[in-house]
PARO-177168 format. One record per atom (N, C-alpha, C, O): residue number from 1; atom name; x, y, z. Coordinates in pm, 1 decimal. Each point is the difference from the previous one (the first is absolute). Example, Ala and Ser with C-alpha at 12.3 -4.5 7.8 and 13.67 -1.06 7.14 Angstrom:
REM PARO-177168
+-----+-------+----------+----------+----------+
: num : atome :       xx :       yy :       zz :
+-----+-------+----------+----------+----------+
:   1 :     N :   1319.0 :   -569.0 :    780.0 :
:   1 :    CA :    -89.0 :    119.0 :      0.0 :
:   1 :     C :     90.0 :    120.0 :      0.0 :
:   1 :     O :    103.6 :     -1.9 :     66.5 :
:   2 :     N :   -138.6 :    106.9 :   -138.5 :
:   2 :    CA :     82.0 :    119.0 :      6.0 :
:   2 :     C :    -77.0 :    109.0 :     73.0 :
:   2 :     O :     50.9 :    110.8 :     16.9 :
+-----+-------+----------+----------+----------+
REM end
This chain:
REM PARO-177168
+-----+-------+----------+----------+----------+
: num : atome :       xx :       yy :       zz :
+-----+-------+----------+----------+----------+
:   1 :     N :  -1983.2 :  -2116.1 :  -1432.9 :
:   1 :    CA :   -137.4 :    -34.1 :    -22.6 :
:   1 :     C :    -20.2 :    -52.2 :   -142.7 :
:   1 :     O :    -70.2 :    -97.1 :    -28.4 :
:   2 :     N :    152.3 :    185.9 :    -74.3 :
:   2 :    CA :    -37.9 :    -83.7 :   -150.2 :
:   2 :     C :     93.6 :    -93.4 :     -6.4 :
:   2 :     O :     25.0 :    -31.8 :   -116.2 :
:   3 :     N :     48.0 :    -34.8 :    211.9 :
:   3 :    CA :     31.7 :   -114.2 :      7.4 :
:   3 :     C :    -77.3 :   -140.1 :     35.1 :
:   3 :     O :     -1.3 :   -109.6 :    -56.0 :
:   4 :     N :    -63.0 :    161.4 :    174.1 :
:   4 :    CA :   -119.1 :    -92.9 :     23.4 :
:   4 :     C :   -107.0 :      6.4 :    -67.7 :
:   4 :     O :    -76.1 :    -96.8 :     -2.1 :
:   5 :     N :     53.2 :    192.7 :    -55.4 :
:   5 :    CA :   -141.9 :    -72.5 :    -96.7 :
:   5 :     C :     38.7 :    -53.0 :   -126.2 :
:   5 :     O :    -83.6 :    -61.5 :    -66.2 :
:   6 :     N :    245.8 :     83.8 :      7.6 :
:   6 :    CA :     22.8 :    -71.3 :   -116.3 :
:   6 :     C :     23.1 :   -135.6 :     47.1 :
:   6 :     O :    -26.1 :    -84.4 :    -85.6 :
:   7 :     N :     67.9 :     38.3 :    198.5 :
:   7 :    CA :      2.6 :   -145.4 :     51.5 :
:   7 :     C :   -117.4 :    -51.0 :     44.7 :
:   7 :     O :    -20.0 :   -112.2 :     46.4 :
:   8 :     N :    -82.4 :    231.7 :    -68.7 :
:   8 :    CA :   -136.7 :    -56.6 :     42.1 :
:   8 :     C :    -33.7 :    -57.2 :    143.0 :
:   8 :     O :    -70.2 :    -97.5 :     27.0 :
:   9 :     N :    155.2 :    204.4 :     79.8 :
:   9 :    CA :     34.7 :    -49.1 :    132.8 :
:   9 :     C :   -170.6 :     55.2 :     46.4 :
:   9 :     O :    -82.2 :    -70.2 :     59.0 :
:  10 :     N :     63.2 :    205.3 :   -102.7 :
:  10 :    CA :   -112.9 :     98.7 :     19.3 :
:  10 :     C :    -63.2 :     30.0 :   -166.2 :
:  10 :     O :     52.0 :      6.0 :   -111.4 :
:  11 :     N :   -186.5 :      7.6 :    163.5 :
:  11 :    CA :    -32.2 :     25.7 :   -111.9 :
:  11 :     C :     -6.5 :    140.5 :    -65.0 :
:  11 :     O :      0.0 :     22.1 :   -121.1 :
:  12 :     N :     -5.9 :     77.5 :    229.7 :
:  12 :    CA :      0.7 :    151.0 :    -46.1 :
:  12 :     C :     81.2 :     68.2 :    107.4 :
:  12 :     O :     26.6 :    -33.6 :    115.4 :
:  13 :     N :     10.5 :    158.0 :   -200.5 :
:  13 :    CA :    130.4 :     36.7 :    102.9 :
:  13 :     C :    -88.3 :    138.7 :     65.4 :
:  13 :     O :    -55.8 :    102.9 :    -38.1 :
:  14 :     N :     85.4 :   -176.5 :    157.7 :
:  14 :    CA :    -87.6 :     91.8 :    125.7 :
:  14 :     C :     35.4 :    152.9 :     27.5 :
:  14 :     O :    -44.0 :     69.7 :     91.4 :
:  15 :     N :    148.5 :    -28.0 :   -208.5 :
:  15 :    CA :     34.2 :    130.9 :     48.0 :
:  15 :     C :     -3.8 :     95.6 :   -127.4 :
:  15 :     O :     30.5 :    119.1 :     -5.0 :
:  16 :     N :    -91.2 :   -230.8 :   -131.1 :
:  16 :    CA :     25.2 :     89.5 :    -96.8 :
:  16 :     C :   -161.3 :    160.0 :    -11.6 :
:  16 :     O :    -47.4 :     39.1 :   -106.6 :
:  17 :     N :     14.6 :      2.0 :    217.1 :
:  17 :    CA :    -82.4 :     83.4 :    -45.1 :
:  17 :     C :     87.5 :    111.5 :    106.8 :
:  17 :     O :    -39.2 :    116.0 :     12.8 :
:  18 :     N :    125.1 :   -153.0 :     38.4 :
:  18 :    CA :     42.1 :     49.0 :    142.5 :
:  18 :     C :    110.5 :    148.5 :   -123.8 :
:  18 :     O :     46.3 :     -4.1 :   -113.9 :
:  19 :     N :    -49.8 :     86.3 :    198.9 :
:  19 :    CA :     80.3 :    135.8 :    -15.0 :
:  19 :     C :     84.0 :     46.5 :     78.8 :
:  19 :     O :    -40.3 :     52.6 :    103.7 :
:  20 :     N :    180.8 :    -60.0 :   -132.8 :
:  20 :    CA :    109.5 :    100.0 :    103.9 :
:  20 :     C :    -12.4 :    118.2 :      8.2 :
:  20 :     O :     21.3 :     55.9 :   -107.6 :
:  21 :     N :    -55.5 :     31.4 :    216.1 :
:  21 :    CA :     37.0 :    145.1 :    -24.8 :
:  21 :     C :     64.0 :     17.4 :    126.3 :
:  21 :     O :    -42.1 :    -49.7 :    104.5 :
:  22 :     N :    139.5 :    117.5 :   -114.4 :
:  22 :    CA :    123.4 :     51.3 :     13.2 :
:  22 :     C :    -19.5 :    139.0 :     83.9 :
:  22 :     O :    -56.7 :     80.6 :    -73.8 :
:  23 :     N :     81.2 :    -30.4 :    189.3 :
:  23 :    CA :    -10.6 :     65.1 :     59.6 :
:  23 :     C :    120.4 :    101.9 :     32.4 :
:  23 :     O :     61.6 :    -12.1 :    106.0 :
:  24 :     N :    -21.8 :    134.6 :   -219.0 :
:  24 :    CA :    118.7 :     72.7 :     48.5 :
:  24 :     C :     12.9 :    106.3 :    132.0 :
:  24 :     O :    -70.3 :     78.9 :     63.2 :
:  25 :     N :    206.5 :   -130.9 :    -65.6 :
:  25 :    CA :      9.5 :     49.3 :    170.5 :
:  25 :     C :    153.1 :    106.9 :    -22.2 :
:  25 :     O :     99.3 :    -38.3 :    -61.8 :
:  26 :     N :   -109.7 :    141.5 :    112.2 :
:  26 :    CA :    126.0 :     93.8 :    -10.8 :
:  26 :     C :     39.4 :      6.3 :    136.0 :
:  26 :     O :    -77.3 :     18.1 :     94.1 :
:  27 :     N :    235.7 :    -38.0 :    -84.5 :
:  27 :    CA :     92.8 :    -24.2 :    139.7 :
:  27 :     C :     44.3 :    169.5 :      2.0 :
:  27 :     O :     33.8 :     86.6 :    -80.7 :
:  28 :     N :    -52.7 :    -98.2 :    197.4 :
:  28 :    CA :    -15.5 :    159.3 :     84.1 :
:  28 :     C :    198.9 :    -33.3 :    -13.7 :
:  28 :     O :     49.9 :   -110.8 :    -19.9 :
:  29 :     N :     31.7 :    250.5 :     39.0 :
:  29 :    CA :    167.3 :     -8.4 :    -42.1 :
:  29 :     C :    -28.2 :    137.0 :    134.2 :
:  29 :     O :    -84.7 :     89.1 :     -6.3 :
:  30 :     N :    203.9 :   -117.4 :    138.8 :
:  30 :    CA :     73.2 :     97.5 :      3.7 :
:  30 :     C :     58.3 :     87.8 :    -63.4 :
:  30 :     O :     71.4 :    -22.1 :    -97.8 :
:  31 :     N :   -104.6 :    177.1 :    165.5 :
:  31 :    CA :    111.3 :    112.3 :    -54.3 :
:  31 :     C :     81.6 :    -54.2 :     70.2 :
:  31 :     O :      0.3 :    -99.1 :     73.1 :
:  32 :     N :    105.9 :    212.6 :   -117.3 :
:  32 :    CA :    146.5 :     43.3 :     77.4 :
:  32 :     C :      1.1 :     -0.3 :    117.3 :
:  32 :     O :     80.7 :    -61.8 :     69.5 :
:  33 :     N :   -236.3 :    181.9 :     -2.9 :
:  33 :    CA :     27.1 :     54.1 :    112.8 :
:  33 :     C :    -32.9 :   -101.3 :    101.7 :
:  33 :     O :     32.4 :     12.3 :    118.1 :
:  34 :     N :   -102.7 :   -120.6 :   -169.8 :
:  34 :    CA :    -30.8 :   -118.7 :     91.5 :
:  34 :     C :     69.7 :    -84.9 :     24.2 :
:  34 :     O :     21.0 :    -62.0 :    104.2 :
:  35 :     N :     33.1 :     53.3 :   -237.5 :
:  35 :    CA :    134.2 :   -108.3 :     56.1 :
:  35 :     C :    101.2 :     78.6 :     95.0 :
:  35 :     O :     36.9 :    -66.7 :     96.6 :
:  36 :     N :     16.5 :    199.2 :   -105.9 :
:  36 :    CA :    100.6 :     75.3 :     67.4 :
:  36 :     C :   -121.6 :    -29.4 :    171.6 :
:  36 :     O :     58.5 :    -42.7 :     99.6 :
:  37 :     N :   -167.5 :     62.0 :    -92.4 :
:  37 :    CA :    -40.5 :     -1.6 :    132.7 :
:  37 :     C :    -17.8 :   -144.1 :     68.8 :
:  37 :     O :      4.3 :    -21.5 :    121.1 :
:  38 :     N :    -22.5 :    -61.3 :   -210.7 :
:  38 :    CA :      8.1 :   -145.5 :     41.7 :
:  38 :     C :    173.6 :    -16.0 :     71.8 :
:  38 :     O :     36.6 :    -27.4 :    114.3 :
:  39 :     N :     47.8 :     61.6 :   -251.8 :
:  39 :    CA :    137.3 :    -54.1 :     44.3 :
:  39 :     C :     38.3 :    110.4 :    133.3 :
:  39 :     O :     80.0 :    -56.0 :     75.0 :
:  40 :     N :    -99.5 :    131.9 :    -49.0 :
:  40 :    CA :     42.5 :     55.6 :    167.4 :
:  40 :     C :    -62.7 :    -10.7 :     72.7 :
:  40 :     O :     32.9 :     50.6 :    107.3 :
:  41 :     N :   -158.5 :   -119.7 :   -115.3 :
:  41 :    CA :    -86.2 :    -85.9 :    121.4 :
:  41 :     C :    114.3 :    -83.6 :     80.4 :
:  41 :     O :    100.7 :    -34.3 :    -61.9 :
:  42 :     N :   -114.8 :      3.7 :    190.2 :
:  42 :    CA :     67.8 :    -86.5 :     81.8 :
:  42 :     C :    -75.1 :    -39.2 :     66.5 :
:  42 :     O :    -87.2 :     51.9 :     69.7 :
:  43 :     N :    122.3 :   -162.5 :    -91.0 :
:  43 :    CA :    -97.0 :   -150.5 :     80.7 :
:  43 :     C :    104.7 :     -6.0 :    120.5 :
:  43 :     O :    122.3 :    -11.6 :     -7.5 :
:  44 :     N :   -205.1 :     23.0 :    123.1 :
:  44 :    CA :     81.0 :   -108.2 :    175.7 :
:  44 :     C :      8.7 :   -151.2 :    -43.1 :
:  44 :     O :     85.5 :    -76.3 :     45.1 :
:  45 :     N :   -191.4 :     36.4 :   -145.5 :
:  45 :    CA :     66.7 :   -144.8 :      1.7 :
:  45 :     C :     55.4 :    -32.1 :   -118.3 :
:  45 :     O :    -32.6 :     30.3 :   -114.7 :
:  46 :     N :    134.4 :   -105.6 :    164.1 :
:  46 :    CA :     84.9 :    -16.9 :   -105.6 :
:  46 :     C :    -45.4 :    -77.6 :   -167.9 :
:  46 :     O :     24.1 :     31.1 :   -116.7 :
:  47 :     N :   -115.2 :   -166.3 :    197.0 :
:  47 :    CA :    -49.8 :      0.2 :   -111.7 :
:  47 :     C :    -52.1 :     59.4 :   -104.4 :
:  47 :     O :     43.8 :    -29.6 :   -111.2 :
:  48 :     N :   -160.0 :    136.7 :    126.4 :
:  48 :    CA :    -56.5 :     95.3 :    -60.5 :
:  48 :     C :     70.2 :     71.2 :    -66.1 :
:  48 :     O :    -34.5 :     28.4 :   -114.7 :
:  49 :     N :    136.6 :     13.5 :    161.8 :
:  49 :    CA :    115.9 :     61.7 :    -52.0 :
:  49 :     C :     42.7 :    -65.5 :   -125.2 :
:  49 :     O :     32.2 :     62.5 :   -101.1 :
:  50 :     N :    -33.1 :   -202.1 :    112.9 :
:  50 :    CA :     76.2 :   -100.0 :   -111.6 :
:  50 :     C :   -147.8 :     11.9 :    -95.2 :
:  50 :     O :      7.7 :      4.4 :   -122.7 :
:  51 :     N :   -114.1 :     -0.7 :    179.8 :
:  51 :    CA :    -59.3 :    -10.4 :   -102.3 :
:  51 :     C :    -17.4 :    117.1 :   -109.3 :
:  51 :     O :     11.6 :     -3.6 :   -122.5 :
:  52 :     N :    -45.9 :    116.8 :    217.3 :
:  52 :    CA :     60.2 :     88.8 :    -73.8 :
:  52 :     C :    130.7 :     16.7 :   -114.6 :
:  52 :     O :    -33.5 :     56.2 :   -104.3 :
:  53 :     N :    119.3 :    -81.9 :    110.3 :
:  53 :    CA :    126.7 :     37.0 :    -92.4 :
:  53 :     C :    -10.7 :   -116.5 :    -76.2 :
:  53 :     O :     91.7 :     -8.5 :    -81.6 :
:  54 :     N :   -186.7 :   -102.7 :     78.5 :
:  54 :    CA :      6.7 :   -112.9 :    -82.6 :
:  54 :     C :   -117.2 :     76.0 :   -124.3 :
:  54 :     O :     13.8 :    -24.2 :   -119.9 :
:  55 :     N :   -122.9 :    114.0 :    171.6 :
:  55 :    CA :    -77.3 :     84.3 :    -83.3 :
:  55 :     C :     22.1 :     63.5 :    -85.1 :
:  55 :     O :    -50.4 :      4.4 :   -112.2 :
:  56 :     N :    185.4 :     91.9 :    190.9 :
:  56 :    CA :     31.6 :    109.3 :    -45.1 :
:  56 :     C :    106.4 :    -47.2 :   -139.5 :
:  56 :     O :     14.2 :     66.4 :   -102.7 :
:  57 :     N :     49.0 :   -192.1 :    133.1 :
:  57 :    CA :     92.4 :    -55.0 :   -130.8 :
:  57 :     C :    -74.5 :    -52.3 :    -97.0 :
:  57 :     O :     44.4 :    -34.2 :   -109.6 :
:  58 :     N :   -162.9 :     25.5 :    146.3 :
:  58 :    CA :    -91.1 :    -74.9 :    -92.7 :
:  58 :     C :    -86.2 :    115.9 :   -116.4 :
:  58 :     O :    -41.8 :     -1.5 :   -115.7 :
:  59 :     N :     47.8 :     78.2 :    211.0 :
:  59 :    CA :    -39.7 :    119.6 :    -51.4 :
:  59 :     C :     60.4 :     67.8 :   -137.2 :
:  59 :     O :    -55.7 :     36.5 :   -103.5 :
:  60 :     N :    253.4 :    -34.3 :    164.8 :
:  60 :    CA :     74.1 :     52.8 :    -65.5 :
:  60 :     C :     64.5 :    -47.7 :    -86.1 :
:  60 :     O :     65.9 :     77.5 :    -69.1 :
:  61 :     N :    -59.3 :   -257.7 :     34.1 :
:  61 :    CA :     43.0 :    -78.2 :    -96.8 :
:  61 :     C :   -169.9 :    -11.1 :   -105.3 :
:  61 :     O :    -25.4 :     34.2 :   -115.5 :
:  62 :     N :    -32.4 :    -77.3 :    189.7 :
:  62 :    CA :   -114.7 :    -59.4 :    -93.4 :
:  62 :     C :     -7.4 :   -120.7 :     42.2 :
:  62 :     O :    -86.6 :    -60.0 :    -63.7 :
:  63 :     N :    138.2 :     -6.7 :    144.1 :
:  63 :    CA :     26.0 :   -153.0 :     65.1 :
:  63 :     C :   -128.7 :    -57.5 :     38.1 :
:  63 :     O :    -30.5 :     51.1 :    107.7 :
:  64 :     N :    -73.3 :   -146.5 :   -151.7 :
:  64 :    CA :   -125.1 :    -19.6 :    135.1 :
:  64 :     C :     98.3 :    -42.2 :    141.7 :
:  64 :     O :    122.1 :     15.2 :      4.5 :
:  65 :     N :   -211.2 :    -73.5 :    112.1 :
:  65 :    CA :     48.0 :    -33.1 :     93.1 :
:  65 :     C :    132.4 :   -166.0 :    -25.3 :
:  65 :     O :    115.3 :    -15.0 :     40.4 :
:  66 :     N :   -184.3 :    -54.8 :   -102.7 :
:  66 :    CA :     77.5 :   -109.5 :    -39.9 :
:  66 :     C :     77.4 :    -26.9 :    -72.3 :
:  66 :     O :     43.3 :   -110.7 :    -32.0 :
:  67 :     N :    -17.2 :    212.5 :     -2.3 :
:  67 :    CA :     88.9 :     35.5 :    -57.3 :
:  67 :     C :    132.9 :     13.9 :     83.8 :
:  67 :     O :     98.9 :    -73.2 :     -0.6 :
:  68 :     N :   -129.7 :    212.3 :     88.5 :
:  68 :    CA :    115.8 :     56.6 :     79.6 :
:  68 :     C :     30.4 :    -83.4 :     55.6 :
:  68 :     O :    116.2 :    -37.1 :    -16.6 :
:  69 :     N :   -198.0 :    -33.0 :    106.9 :
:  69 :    CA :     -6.4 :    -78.4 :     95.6 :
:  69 :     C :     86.8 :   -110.9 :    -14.2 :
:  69 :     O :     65.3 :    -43.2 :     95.0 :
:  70 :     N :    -61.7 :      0.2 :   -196.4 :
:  70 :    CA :    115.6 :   -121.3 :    -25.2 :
:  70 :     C :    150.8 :     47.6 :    -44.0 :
:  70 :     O :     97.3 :    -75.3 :     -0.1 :
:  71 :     N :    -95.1 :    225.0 :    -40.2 :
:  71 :    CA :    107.8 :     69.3 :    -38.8 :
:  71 :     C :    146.7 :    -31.5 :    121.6 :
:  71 :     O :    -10.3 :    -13.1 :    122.0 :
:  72 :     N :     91.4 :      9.7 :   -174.7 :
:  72 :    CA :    169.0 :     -6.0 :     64.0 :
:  72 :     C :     91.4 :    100.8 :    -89.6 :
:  72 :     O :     -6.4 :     71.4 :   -100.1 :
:  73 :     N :    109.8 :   -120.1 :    219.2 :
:  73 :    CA :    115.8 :    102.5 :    -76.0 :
:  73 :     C :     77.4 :    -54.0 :   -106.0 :
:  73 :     O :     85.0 :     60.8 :    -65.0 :
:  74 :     N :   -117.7 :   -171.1 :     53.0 :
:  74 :    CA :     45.2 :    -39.9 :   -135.5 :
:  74 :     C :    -79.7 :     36.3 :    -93.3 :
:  74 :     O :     50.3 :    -11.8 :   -111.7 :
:  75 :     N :   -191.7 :     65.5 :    114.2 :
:  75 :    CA :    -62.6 :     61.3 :    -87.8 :
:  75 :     C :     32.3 :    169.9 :    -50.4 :
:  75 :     O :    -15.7 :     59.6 :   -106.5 :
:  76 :     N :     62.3 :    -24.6 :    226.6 :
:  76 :    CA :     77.8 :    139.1 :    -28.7 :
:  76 :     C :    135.3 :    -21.0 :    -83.5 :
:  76 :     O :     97.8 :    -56.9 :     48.5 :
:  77 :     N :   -101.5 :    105.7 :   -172.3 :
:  77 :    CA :    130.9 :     56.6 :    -73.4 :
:  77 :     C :     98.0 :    125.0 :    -79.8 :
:  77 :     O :    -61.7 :     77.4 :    -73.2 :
:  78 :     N :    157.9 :    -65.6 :     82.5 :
:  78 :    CA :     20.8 :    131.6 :    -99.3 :
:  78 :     C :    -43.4 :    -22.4 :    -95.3 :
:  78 :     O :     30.9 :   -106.7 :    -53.1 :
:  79 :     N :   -140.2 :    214.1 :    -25.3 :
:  79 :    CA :     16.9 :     -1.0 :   -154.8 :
:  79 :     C :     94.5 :     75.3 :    -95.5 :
:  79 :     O :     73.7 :     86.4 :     47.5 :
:  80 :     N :    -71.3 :   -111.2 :   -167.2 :
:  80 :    CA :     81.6 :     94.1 :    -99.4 :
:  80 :     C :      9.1 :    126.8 :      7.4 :
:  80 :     O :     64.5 :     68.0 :    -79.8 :
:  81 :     N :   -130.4 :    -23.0 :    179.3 :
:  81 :    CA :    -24.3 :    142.6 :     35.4 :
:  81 :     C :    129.7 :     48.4 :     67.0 :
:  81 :     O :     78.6 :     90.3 :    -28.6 :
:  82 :     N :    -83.7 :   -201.5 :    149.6 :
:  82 :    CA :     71.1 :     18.6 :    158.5 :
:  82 :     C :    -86.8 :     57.6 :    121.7 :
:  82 :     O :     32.2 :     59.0 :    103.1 :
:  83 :     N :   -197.7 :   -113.6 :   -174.5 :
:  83 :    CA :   -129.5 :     57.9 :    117.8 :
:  83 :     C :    -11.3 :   -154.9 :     40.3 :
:  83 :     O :     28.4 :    -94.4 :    -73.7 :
:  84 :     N :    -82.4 :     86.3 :    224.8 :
:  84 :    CA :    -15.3 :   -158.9 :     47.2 :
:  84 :     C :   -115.1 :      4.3 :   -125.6 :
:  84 :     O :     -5.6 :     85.2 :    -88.7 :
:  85 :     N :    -97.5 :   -219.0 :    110.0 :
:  85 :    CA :    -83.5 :    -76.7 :   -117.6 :
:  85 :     C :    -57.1 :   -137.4 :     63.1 :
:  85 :     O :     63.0 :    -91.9 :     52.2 :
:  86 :     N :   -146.7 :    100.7 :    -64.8 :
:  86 :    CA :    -78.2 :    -92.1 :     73.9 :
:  86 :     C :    -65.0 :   -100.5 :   -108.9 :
:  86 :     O :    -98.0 :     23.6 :    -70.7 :
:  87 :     N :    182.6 :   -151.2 :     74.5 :
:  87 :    CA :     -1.9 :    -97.4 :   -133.1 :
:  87 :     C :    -40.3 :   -153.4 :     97.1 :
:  87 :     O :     75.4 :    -52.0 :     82.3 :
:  88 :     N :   -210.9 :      4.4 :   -120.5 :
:  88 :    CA :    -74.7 :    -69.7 :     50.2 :
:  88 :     C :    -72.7 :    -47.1 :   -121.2 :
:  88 :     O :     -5.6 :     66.6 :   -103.4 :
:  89 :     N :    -55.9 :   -195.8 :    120.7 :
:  89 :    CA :   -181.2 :    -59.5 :    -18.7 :
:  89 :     C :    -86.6 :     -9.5 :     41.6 :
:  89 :     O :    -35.2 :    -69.8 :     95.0 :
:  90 :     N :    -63.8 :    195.4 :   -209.1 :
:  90 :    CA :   -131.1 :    -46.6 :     96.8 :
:  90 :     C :   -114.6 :    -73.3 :     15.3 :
:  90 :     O :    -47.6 :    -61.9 :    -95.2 :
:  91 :     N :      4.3 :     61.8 :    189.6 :
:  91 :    CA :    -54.2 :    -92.8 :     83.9 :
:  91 :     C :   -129.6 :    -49.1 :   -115.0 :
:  91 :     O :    -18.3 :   -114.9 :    -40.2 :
:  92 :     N :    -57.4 :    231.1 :      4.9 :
:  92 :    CA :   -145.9 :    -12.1 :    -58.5 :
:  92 :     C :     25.0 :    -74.5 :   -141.1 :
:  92 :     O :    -54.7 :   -100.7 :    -45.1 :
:  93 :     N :    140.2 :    170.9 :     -1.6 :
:  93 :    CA :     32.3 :    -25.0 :   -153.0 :
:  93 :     C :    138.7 :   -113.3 :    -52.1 :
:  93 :     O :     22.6 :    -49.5 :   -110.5 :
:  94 :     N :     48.1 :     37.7 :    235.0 :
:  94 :    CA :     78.4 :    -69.2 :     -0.6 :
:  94 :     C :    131.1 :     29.9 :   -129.9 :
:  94 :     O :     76.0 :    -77.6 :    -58.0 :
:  95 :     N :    -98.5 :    245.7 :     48.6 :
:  95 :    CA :    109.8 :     64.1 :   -123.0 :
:  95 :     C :    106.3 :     89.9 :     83.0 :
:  95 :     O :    -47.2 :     46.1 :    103.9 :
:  96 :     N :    173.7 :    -15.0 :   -129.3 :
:  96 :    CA :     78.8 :     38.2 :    -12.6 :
:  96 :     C :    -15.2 :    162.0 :     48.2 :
:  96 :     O :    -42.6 :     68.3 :    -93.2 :
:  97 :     N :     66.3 :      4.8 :    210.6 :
:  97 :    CA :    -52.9 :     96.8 :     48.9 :
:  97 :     C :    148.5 :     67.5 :      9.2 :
:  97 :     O :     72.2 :    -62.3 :     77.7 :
:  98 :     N :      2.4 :    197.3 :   -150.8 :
:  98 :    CA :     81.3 :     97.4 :     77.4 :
:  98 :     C :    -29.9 :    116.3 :    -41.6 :
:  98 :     O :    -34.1 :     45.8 :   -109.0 :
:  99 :     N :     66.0 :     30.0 :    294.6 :
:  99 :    CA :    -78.8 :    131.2 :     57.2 :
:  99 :     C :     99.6 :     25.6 :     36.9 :
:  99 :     O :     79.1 :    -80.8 :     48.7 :
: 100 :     N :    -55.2 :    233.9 :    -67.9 :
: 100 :    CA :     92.7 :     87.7 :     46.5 :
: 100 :     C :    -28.0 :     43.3 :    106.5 :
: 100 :     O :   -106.1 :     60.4 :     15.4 :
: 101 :     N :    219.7 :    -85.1 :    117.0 :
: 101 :    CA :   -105.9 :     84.3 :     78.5 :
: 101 :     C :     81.8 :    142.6 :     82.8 :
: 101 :     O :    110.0 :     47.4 :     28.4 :
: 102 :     N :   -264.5 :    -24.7 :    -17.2 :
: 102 :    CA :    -33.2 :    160.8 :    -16.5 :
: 102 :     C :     95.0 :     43.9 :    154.8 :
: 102 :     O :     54.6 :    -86.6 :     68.4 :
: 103 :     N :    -51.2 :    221.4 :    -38.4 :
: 103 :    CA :     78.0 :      5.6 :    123.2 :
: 103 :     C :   -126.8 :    -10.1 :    125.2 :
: 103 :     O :     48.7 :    -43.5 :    104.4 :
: 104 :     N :   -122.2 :     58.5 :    -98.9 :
: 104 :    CA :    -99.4 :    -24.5 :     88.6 :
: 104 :     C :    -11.1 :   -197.4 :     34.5 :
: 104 :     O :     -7.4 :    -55.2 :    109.7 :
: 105 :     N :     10.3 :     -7.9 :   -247.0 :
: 105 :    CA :    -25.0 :   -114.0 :     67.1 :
: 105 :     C :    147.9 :    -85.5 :     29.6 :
: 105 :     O :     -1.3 :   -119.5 :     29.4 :
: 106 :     N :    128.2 :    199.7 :    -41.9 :
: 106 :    CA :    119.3 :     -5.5 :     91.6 :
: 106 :     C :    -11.5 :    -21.8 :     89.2 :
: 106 :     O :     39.4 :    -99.3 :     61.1 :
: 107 :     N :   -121.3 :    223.0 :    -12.4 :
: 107 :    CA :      9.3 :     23.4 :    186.0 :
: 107 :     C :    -77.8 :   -162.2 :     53.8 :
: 107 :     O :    -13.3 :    -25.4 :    119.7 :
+-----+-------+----------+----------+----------+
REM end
């Protein structure tokens, strides 16, 4: 906008009385005991099932969905440890992501 009125495209900038406010929002986090009751849920369909354990890794790396979702086994490696390691880019930030992973998001 103070581009166009220094080129004199507009004469006044239509938003300078305007105010952002910002609305904070706190993300509800599984316990333990929910994730332990989620992960021995069994779905009849298989899909559901997949969707499930795609949750539950998401859960247990920190991964969003688009993350995992594009994940391979070439993304799985040993680290210096000798624990697998889950060495990827991600998606949002487009930086350099490795996660140890946990024995739950093994399974």
């Amino acid at each position: 906008m103070r581009q166009c009125v220094a080129n004199k495209w507009i004469d006044i900038d239509p938003f300078c009385h305007y105010k952002m406010r910002l609305n904070q929002t706190h993300g509800n986090y599984l316990f333990k005991d929910e994730l332990d009751l989620l992960s021995s849920k069994k779905f009849l369909v298989q899909r559901l099932e997949q969707v499930k354990n795609i949750f539950l890794f998401s859960c247990y790396t920190g991964l969003c969905y688009s993350d995992v979702i594009k994940l391979t086994k070439n993304d799985l490696c040993i680290g210096i440890d000798g624990e697998v390691w889950s060495f990827t880019k991600r998606t949002k930030t487009d930086s350099d992501s490795r996660i140890p992973l946990l024995p739950h998001a093994k399974e």
